[in-house]
N, CA, C and O of each residue as an XYZ file, in Angstrom:
788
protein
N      55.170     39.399     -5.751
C      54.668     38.018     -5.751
C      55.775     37.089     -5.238
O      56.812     37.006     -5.897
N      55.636     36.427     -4.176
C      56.477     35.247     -3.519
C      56.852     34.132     -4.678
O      56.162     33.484     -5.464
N      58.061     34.202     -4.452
C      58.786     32.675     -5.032
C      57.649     31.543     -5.593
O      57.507     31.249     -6.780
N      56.851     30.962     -4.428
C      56.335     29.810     -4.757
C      55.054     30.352     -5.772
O      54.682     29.597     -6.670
N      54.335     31.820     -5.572
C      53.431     32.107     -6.124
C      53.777     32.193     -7.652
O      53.137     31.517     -8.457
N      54.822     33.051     -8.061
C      55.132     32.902     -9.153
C      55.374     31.430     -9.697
O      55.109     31.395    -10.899
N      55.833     30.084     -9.152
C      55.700     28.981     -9.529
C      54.637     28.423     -9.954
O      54.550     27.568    -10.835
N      53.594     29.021     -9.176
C      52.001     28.271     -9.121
C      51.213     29.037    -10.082
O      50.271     28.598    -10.741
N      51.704     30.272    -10.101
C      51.187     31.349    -11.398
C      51.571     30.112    -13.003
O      50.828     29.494    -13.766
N      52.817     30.224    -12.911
C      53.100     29.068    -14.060
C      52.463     28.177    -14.376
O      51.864     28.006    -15.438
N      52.537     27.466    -13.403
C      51.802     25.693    -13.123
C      50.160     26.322    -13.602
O      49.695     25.672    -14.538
N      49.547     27.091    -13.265
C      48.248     27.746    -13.460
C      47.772     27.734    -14.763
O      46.868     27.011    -15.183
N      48.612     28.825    -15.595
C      48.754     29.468    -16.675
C      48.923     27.805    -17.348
O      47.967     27.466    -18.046
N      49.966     26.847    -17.199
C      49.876     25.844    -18.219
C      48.627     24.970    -18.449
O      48.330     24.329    -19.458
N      47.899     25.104    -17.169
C      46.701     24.231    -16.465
C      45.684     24.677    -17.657
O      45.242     24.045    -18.617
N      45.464     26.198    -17.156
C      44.665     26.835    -18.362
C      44.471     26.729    -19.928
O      43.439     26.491    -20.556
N      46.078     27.035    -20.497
C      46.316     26.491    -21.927
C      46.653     25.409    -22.313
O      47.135     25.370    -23.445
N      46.516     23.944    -21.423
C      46.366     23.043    -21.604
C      44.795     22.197    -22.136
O      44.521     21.400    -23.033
N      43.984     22.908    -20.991
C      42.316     22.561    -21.201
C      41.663     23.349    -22.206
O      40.466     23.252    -22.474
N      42.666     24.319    -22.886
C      41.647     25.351    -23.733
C      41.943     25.077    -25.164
O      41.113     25.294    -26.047
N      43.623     24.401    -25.481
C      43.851     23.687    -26.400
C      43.260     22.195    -26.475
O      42.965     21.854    -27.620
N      43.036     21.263    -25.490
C      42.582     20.002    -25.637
C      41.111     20.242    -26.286
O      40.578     19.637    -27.216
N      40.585     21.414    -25.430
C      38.768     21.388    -26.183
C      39.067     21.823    -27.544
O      38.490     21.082    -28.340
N      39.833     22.858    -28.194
C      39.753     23.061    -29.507
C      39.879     21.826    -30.645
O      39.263     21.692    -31.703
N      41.013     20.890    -29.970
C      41.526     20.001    -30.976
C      40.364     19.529    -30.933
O      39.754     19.494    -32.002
N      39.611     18.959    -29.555
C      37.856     18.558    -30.114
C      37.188     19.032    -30.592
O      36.531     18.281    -31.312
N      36.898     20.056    -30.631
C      35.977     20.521    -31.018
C      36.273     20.538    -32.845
O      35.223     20.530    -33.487
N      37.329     20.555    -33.532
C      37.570     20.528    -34.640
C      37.668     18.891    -35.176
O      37.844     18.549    -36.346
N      37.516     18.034    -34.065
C      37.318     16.712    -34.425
C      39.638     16.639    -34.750
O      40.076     15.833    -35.572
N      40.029     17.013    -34.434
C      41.428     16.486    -34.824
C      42.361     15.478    -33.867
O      43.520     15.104    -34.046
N      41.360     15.159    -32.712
C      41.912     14.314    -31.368
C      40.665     13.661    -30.882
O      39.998     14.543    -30.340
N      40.131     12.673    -30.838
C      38.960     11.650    -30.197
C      39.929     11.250    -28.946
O      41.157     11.255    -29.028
N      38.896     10.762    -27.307
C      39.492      9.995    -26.459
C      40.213      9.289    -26.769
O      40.942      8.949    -25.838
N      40.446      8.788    -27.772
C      41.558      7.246    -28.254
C      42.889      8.073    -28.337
O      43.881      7.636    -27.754
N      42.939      9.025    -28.905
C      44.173      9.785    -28.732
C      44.603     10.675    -27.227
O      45.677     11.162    -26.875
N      43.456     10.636    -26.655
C      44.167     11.088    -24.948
C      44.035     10.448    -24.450
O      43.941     10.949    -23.330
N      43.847      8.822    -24.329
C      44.681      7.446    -23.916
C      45.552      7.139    -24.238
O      46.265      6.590    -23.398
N      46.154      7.300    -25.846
C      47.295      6.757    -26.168
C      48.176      8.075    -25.469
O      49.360      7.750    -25.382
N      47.946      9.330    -24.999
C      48.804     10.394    -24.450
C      49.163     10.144    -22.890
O      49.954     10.860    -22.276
N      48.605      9.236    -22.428
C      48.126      9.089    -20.916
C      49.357      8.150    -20.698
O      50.270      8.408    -19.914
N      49.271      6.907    -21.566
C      49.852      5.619    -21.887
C      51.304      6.305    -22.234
O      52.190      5.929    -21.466
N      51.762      7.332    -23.345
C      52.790      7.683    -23.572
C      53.478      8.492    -22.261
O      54.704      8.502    -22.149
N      52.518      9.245    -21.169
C      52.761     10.140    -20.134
C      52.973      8.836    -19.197
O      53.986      9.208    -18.606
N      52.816      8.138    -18.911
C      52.882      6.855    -17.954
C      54.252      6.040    -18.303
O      54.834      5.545    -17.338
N      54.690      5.898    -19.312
C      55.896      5.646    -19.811
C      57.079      6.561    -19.651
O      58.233      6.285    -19.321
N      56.490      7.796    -19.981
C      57.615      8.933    -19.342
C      58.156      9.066    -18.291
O      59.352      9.242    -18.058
N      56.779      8.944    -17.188
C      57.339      9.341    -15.763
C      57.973      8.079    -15.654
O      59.191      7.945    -15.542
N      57.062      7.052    -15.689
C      58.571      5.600    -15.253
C      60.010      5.888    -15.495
O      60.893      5.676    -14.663
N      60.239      6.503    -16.964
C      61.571      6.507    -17.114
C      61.884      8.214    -16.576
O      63.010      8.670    -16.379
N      61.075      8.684    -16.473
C      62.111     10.115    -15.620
C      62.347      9.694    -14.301
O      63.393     10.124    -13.815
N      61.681      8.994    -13.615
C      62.068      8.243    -12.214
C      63.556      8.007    -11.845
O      64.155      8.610    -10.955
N      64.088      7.013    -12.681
C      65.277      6.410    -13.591
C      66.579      7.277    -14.209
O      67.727      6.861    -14.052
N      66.311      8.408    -14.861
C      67.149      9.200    -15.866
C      66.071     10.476    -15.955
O      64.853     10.513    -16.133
N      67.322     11.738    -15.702
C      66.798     12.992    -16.166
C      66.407     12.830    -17.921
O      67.400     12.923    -18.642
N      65.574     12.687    -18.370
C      65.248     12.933    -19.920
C      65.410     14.459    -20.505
O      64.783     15.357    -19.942
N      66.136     14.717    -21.484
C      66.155     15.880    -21.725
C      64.947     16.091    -21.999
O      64.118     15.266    -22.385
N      64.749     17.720    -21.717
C      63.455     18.648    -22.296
C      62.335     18.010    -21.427
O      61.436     18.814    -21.181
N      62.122     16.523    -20.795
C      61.062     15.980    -20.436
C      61.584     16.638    -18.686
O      60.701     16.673    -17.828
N      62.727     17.014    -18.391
C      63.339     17.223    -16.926
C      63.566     18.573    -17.016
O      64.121     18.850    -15.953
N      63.459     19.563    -17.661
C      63.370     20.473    -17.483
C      62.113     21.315    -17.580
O      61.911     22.452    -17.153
N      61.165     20.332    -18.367
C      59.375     20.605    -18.242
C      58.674     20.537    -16.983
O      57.585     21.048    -16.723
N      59.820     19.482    -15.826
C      59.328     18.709    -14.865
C      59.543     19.954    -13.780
O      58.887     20.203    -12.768
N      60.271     20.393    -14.137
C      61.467     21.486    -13.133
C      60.245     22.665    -13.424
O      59.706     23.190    -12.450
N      59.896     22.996    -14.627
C      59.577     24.553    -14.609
C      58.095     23.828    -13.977
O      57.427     24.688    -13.402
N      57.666     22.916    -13.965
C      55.811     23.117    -14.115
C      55.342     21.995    -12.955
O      54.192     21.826    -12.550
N      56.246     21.458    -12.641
C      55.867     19.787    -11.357
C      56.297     20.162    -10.035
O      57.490     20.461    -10.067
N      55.770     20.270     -8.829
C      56.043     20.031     -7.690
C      57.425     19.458     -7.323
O      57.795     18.577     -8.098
N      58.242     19.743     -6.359
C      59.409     19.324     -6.209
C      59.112     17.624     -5.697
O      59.864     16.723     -6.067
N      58.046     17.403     -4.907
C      57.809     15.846     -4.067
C      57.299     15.180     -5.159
O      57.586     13.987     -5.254
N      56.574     15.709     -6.044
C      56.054     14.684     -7.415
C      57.009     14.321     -8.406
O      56.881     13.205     -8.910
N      58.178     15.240     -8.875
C      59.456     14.554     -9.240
C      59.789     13.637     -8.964
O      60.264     12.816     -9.749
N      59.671     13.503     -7.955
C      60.496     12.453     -6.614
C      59.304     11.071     -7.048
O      59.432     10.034     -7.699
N      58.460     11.541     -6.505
C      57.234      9.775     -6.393
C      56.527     10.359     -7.587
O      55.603     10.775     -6.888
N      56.294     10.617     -8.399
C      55.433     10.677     -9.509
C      55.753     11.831    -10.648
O      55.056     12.843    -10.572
N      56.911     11.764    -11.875
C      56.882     12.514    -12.125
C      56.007     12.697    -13.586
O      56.122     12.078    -14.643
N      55.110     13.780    -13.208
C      54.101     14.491    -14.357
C      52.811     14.062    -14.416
O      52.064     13.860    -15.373
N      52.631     13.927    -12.928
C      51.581     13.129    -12.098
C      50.410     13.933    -12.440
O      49.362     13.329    -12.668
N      50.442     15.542    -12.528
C      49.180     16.890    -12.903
C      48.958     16.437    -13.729
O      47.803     16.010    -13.716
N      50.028     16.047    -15.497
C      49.799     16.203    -16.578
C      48.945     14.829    -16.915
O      47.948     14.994    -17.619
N      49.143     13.956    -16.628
C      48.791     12.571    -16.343
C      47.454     12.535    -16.101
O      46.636     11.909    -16.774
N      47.101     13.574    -14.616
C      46.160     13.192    -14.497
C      45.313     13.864    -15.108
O      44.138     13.500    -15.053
N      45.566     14.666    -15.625
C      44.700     15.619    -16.276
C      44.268     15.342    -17.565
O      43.453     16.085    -18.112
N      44.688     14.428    -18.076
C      44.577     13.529    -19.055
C      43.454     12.466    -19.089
O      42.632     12.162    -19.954
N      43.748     11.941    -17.659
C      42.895     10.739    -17.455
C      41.491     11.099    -17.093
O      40.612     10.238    -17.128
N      41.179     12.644    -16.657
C      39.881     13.211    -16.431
C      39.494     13.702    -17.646
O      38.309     13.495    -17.907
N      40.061     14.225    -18.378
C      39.736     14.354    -19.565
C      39.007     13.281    -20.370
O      37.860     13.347    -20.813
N      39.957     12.198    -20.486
C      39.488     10.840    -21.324
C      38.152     10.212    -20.094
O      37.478      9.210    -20.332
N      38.041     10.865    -19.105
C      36.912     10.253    -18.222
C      35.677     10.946    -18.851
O      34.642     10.359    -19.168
N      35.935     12.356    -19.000
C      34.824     13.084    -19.211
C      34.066     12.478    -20.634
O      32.861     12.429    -20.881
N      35.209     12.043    -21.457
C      34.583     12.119    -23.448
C      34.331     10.716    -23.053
O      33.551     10.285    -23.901
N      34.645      9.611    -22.034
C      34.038      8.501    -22.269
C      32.496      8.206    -21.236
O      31.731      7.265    -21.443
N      32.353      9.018    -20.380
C      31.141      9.129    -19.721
C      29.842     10.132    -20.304
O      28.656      9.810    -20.226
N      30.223     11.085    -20.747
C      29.219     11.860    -21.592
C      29.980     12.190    -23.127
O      30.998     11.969    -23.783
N      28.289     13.086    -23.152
C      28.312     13.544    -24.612
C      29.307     14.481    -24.822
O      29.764     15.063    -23.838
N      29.804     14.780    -26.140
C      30.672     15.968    -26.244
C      30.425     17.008    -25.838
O      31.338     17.679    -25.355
N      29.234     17.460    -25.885
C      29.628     19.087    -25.482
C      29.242     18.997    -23.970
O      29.095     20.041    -23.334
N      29.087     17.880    -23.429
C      29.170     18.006    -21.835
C      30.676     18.044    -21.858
O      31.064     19.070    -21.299
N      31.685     17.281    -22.313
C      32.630     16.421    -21.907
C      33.922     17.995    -22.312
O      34.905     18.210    -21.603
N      33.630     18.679    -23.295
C      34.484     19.653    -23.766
C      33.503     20.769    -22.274
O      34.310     21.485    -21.682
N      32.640     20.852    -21.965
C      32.359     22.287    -20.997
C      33.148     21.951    -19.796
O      33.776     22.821    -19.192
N      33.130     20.515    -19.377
C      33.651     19.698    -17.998
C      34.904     19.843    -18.241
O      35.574     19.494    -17.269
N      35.719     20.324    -19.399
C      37.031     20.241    -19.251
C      37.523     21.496    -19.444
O      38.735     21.642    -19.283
N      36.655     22.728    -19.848
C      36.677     24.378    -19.580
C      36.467     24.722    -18.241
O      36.897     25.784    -17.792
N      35.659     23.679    -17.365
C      35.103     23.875    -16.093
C      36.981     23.605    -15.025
O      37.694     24.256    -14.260
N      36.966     22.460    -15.580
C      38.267     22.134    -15.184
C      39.711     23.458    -15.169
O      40.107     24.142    -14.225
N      40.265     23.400    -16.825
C      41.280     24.355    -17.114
C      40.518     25.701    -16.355
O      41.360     26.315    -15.701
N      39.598     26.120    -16.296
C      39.355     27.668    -15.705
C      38.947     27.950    -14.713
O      39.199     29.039    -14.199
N      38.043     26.858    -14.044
C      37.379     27.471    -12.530
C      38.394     26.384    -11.656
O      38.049     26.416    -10.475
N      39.484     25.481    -11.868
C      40.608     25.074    -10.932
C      41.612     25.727    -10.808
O      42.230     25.782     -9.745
N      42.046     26.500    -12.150
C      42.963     27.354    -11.872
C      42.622     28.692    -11.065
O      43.188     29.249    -10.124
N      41.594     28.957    -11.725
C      41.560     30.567    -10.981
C      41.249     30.107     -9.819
O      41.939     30.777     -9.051
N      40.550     29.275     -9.123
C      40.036     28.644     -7.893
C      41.480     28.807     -6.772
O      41.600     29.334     -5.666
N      42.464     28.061     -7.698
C      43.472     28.248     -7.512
C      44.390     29.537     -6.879
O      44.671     29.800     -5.710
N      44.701     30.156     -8.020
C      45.051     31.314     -7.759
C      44.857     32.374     -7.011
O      45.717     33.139     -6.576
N      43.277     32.427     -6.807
C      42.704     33.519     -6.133
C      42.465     33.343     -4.635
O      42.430     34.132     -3.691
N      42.310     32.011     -4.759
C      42.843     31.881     -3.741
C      44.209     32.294     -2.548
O      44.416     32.975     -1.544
N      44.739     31.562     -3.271
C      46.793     31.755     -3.170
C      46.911     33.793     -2.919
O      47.696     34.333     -2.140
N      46.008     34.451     -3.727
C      46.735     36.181     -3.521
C      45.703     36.702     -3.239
O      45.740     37.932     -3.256
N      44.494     36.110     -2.904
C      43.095     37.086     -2.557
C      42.678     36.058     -1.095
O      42.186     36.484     -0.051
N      42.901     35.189     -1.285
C      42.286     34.227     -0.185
C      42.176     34.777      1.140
O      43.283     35.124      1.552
N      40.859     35.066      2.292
C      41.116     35.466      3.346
C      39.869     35.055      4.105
O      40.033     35.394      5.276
N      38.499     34.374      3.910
C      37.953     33.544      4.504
C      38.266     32.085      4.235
O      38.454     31.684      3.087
N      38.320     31.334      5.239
C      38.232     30.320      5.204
C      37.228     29.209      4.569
O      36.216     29.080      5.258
N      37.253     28.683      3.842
C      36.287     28.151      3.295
C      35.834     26.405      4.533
O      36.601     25.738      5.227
N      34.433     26.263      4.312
C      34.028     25.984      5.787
C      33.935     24.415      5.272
O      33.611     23.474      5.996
N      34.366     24.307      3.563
C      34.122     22.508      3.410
C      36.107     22.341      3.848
O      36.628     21.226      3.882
N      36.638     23.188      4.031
C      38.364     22.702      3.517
C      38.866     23.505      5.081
O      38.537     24.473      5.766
N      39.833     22.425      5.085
C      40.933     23.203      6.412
C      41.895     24.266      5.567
O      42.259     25.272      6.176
N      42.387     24.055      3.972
C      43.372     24.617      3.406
C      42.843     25.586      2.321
O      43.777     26.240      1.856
N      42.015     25.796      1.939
C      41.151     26.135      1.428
C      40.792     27.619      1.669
O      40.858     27.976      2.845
N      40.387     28.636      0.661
C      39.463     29.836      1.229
C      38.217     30.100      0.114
O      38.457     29.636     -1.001
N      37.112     30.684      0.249
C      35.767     30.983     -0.150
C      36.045     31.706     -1.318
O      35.650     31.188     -2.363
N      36.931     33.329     -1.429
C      37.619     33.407     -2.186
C      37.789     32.835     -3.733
O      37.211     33.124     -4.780
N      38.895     31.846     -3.392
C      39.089     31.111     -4.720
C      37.999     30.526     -5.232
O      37.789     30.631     -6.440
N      36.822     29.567     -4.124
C      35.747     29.207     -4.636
C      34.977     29.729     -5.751
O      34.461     29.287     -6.778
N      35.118     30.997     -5.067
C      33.873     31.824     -5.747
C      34.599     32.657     -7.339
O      34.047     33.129     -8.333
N      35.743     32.550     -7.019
C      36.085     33.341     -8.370
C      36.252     31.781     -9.525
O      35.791     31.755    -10.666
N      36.902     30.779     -8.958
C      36.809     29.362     -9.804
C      35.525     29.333    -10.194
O      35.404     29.080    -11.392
N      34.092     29.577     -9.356
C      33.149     28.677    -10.330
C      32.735     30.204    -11.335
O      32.028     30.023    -12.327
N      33.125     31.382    -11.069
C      32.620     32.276    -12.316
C      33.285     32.046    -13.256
O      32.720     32.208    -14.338
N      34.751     31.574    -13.280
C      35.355     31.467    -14.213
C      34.947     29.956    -15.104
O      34.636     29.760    -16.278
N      35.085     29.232    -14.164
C      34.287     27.736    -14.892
C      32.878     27.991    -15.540
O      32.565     27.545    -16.645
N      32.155     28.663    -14.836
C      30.529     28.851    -15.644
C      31.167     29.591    -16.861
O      31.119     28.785    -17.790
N      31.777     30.824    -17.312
C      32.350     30.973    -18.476
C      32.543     29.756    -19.537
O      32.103     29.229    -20.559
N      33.434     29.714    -18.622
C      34.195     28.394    -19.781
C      33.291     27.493    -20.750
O      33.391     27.193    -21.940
N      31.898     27.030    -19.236
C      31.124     25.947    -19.873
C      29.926     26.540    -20.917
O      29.189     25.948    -21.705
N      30.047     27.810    -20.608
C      28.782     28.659    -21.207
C      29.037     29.030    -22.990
O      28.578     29.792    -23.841
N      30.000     28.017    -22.878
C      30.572     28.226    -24.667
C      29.924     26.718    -25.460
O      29.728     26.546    -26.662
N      29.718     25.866    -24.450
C      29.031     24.941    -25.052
C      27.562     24.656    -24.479
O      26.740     23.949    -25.062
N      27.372     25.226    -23.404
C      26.206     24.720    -22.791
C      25.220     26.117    -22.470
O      25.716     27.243    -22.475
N      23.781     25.876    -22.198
C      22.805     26.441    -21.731
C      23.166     27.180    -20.573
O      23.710     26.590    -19.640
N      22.916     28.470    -20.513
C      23.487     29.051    -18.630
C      23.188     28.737    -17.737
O      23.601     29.160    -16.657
N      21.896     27.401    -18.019
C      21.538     26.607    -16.329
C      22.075     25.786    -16.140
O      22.354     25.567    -14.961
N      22.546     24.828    -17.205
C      23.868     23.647    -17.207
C      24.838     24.089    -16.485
O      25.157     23.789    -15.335
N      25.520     25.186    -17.584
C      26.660     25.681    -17.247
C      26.835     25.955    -15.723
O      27.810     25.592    -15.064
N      25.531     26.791    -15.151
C      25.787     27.282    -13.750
C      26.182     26.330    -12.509
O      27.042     26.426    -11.634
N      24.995     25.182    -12.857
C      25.157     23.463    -12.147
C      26.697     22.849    -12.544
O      27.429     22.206    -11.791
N      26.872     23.105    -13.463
C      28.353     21.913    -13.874
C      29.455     23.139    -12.862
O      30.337     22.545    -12.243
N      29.454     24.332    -12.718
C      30.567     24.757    -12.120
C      30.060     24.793    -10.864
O      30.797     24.487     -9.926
N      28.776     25.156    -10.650
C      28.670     24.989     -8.961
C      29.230     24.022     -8.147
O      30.008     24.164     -7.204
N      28.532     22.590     -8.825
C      28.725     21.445     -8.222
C      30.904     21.247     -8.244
O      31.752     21.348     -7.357
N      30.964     20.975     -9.580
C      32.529     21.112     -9.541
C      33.645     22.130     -8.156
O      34.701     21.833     -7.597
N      33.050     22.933     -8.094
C      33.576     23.943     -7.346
C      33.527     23.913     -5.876
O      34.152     24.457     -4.966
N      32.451     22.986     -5.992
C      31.967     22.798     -4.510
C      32.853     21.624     -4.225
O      33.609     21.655     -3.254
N      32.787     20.445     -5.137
C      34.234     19.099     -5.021
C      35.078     20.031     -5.055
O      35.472     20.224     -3.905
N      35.554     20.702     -5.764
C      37.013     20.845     -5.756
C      37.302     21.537     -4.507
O      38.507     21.748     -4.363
N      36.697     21.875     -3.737
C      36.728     22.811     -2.174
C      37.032     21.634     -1.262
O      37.809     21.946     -0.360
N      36.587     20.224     -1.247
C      36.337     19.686     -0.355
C      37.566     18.556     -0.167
O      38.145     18.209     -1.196
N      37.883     18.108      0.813
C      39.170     17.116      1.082
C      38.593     15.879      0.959
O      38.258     15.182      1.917
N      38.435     15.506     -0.525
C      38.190     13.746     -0.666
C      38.620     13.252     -0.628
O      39.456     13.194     -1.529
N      38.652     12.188      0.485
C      39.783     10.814      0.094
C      39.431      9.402     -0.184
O      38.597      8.748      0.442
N      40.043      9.056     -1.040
C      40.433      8.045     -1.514
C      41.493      6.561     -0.745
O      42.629      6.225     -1.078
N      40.794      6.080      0.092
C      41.502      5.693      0.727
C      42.524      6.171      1.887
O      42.225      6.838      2.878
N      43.551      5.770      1.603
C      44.634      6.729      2.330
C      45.111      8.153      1.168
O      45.969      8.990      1.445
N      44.571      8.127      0.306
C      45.118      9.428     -0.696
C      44.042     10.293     -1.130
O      42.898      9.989     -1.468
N      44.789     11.793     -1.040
C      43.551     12.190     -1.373
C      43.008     12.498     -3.051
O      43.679     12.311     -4.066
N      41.889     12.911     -2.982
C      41.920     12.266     -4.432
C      42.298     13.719     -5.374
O      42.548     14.789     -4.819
N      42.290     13.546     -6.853
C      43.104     14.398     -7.135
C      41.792     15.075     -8.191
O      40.841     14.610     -8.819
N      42.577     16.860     -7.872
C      41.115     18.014     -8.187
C      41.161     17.273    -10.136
O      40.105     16.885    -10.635
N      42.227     17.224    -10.782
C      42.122     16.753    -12.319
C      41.113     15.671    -12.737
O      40.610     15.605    -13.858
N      40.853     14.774    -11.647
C      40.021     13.549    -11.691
C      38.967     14.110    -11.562
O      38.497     14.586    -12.596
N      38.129     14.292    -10.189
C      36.701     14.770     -9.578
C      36.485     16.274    -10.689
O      35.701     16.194    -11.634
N      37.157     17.383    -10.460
C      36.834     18.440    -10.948
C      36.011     17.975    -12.719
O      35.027     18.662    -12.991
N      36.281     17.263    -13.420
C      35.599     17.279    -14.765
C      34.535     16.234    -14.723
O      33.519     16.431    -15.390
N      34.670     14.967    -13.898
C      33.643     14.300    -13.775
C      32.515     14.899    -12.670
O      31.357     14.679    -13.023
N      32.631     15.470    -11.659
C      31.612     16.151    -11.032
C      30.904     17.135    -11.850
O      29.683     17.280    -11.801
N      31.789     17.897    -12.702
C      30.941     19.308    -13.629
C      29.677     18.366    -14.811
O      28.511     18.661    -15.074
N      30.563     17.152    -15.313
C      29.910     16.624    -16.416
C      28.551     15.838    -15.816
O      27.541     15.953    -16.509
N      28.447     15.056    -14.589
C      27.887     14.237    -14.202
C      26.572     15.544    -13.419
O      25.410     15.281    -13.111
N      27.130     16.609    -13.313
C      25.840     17.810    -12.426
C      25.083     18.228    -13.729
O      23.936     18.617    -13.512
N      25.466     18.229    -14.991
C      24.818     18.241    -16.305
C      24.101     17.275    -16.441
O      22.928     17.510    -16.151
N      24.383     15.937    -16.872
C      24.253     14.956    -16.938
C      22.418     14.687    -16.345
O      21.353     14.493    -16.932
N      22.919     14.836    -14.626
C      21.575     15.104    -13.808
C      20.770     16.312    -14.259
O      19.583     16.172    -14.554
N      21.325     17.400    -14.318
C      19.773     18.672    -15.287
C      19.187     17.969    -16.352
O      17.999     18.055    -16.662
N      20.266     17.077    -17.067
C      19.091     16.900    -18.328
C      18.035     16.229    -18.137
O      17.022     16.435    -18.805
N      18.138     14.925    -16.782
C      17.201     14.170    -16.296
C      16.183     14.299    -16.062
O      15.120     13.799    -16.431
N      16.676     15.469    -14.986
C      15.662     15.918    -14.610
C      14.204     16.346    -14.952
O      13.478     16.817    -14.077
């Protein structure tokens, strides 16, 4: 496994046990959105001052798990944002949309990810950077994830649709937008629409 892969293996692996601990603390009721705003707010304060001063333990978290250019202009910009999709998901839907949209997230972005990165070999036809590959192993792994709170036709829609954003180069202006944001509000909002329906 290449240098950077083993980096991204890391960065992966935290991605994962980050979204699989945030749904538990919900699901046991021991963290409401008000507490992953005030984490967002405390993560927004951090990076300002890691900008500024190496912080212990906060600069060596940055080192094992952050991009070398996001140090630089944004540091803990993943963790941040991954936060802020989170607190998007529990303030736009119901809980057990908002906890599957964030299993959809931690499991079908990472492996999307990954499998990409060491299996990847068609091109995927929404992305220049992108391969079909990761697509397809991200949304089995996301339909998992969501299939712990939801119906298997939800579940199948919240990772399809997710999987299909997270393939695609959205931008946001001049930036593009980031998979932590779209990835949990696209899964929650493709639920959202089944129930309408």
């Amino acid at each position: 496994m290449a240098e950077i892969n083993k980096f991204e293996f890391g960065r992966q692996l935290f991605h994962i046990f980050l979204g699989v601990f945030i749904v538990i603390l919900l699901m046991y009721n021991l963290i409401g959105k008000n507490t992953i705003l005030a984490a967002v707010i405390i993560g927004l304060a951090l990076s300002y001052l890691s900008k500024k001063a190496k912080i212990p333990a906060i600069y060596q978290l940055l080192q094992k798990f952050e991009r070398k250019k996001e140090i630089k202009k944004f540091p803990g910009k993943g963790l941040i944002f991954y936060l802020i999709g989170a607190y998007i998901s529990l303030s736009f839907f119901p809980k057990d949309i908002a906890m599957a949209s964030i299993m959809v997230l931690a499991l079908g972005d990472s492996f999307s990810h990954l499998f990409g990165i060491h299996y990847g070999k068609t091109k995927h036809p929404l992305s220049k950077t992108k391969f079909l590959e990761g697509t397809i192993a991200g949304f089995a792994a996301g339909f998992l994830g969501a299939l712990v709170f939801l119906p298997w036709h939800e579940a199948f829609f919240a990772s399809l649709a997710a999987m299909l954003a997270e393939a695609m180069d959205i931008q946001l202006g001049t930036h593009q937008a980031d998979d932590n944001l779209i990835v949990p509000f696209v899964a929650g909002a493709a639920v959202w629409i089944v129930r309408m329906a």
